[in-house]
C-alpha positions as CSV (number, residue, x, y, z in Angstrom):
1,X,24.3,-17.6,-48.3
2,X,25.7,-19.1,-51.4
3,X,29.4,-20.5,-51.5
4,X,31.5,-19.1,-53.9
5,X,33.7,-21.1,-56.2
6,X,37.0,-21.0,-56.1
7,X,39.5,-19.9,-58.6
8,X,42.8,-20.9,-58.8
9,X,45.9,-19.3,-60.8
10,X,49.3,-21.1,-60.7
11,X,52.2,-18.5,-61.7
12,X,56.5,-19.1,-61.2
13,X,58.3,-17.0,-58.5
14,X,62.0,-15.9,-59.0
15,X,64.4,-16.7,-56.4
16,X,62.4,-19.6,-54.2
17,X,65.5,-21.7,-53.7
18,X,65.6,-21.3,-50.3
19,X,63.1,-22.2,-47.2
20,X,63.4,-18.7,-45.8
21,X,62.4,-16.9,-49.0
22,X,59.3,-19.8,-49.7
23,X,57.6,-18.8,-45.9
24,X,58.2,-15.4,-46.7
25,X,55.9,-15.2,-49.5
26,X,53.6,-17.7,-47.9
27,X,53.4,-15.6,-45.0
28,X,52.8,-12.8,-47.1
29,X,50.3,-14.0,-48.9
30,X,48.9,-15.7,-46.3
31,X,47.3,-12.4,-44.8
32,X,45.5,-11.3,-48.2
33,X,42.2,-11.4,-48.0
34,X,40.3,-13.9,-49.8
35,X,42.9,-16.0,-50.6
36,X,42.4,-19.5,-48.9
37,X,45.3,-22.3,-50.4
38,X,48.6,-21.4,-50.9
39,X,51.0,-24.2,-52.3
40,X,54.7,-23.7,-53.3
41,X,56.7,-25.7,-55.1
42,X,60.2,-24.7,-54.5
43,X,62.5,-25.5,-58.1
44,X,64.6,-28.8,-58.7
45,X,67.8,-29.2,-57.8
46,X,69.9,-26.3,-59.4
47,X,70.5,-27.0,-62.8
48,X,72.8,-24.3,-63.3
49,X,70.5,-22.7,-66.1
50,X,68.2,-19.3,-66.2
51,X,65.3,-20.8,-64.9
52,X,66.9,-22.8,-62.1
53,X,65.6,-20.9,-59.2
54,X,62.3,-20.2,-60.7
55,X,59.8,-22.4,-58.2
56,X,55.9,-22.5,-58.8
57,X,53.0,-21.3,-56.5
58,X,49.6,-22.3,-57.0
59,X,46.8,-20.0,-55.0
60,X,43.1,-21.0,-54.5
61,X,40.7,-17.9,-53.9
62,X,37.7,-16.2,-54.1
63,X,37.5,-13.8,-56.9
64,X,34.8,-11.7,-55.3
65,X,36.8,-11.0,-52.1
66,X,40.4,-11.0,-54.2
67,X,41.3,-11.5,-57.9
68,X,44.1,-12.9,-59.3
69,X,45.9,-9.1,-60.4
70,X,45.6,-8.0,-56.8
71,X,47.3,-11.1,-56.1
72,X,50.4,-10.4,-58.7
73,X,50.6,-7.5,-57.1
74,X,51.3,-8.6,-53.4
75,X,54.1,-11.0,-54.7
76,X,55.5,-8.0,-56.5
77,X,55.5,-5.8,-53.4
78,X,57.3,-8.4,-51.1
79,X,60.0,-8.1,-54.4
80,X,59.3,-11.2,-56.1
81,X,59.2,-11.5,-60.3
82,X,56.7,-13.7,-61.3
83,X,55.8,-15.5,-65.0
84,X,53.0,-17.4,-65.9
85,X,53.4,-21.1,-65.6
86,X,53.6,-23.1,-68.3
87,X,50.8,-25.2,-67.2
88,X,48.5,-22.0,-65.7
């Protein structure tokens, strides 16, 4: 069998200020199938600006199992918004 290699998209998340809100999308995305790295990066100290709660999720997968869409669209059904990172 031949490993596949793994993509990775990093995207921003609305409203990750919070531990409770960060394991809830990790959990969630934790079950998707395919998807084998989940790092979160909760936002900086509130700023007090529009994109202070906006924290940053990177997701390592494997495209033939899961692609990246599918993806978008699990953090969209647990009720996230979600932008593309500046750097992704």
């Amino acid at each position: 069998m031949i490993a596949s290699k793994m993509h990775e998209i990093r995207f921003d998340v609305e409203e990750l200020a919070c531990n409770y809100c960060a394991r809830r999308l990790f959990d969630g995305l934790s079950g998707v199938e395919g998807v084998v790295a989940i790092h979160i990066q909760p936002p900086p100290e509130r700023l007090d600006g529009p994109d202070d709660l906006w924290g940053t999720v990177v997701i390592k997968f494997v495209p033939e199992v899961v692609g990246s869409e599918e993806i978008y669209d699990h953090v969209r059904h647990l009720g996230y918004r979600l932008r593309k990172a500046p750097d992704g």
